[in-house]
N, C-alpha and C positions, 0 to 999 in steps of 0.2 A: 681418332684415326681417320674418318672419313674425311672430316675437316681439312688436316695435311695433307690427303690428295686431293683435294680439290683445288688448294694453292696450289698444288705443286702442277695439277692439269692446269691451271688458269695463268700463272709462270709461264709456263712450256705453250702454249697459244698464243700470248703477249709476246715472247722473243720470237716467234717464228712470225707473227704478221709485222714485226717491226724491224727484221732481219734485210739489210739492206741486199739487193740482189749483188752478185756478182761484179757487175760492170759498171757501180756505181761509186762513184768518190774519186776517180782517176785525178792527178793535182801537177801530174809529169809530164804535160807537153810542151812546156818551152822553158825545161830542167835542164839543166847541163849532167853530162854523163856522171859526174862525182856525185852529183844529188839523186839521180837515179840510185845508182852504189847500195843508199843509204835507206832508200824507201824500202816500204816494208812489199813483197811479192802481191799482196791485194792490192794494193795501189799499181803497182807495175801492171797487172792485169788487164784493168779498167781503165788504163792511160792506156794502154795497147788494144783493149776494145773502142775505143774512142778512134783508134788511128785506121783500125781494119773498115768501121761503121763510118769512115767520111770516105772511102774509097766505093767508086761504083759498082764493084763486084759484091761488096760489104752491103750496101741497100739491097741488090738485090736479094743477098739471101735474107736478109732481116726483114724483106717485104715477105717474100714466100714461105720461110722459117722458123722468125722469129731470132731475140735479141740470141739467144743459147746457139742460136746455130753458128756462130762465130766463136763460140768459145776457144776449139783447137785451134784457129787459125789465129786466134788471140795469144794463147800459150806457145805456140811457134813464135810470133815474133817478139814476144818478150823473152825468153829463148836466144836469138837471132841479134838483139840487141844487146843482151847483157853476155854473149861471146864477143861479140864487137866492140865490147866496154872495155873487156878487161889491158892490162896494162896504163901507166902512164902515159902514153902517148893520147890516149881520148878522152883524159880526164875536163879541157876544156871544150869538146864537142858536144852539140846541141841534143838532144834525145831524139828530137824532132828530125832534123838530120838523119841521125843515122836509121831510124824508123823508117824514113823512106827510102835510104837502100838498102833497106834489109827488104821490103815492100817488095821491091823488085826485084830483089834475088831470092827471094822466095815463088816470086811467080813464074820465074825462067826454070823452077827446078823439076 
């Protein structure tokens, strides 16, 4: 018995320090909106923290912060951009593109 919880604590400690953060693995910034579509919401995430973290507002909170301090403004604009996906008409648009008018019209709101 002790044995099996001791894997099972030593399991459960290996997958949490090897547990990639959040914002890590983004692969959608110069995807086209179809290939967006198709990625999986962790990847959209970390492609959209990637987008907030190159913008100057984004350092600054990530200097004062930290990377978590962007997360909501991360989940708004993957949000902002997969409403701006839908239909045919933006199925050949950049991701990168429309991330930056979502950027912007996010920031006039």
């Amino acid at each position: 018995m002790y044995a099996v919880f001791s894997i099972l604590v030593v399991m459960l400690f290996a997958t949490t320090i090897y547990a990639e953060e959040w914002y890590v693995g983004g692969t959608l910034h110069n995807a086209t909106i179809q290939e967006w579509r198709h990625a999986s919401y962790r990847n959209k995430l970390a492609t959209c923290a990637d987008f907030i973290a190159s913008t100057s507002e984004g350092k600054k909170i990530i200097m004062a912060e930290g990377a978590d301090a962007i997360k909501i403004r991360a989940m708004g604009l993957e949000r902002c951009i997969s409403e701006a996906s839908e239909g045919a008409h933006a199925m050949n648009l950049k991701v990168n593109e429309v991330a930056a008018m979502c950027i912007v019209l996010i920031r006039h709101q």
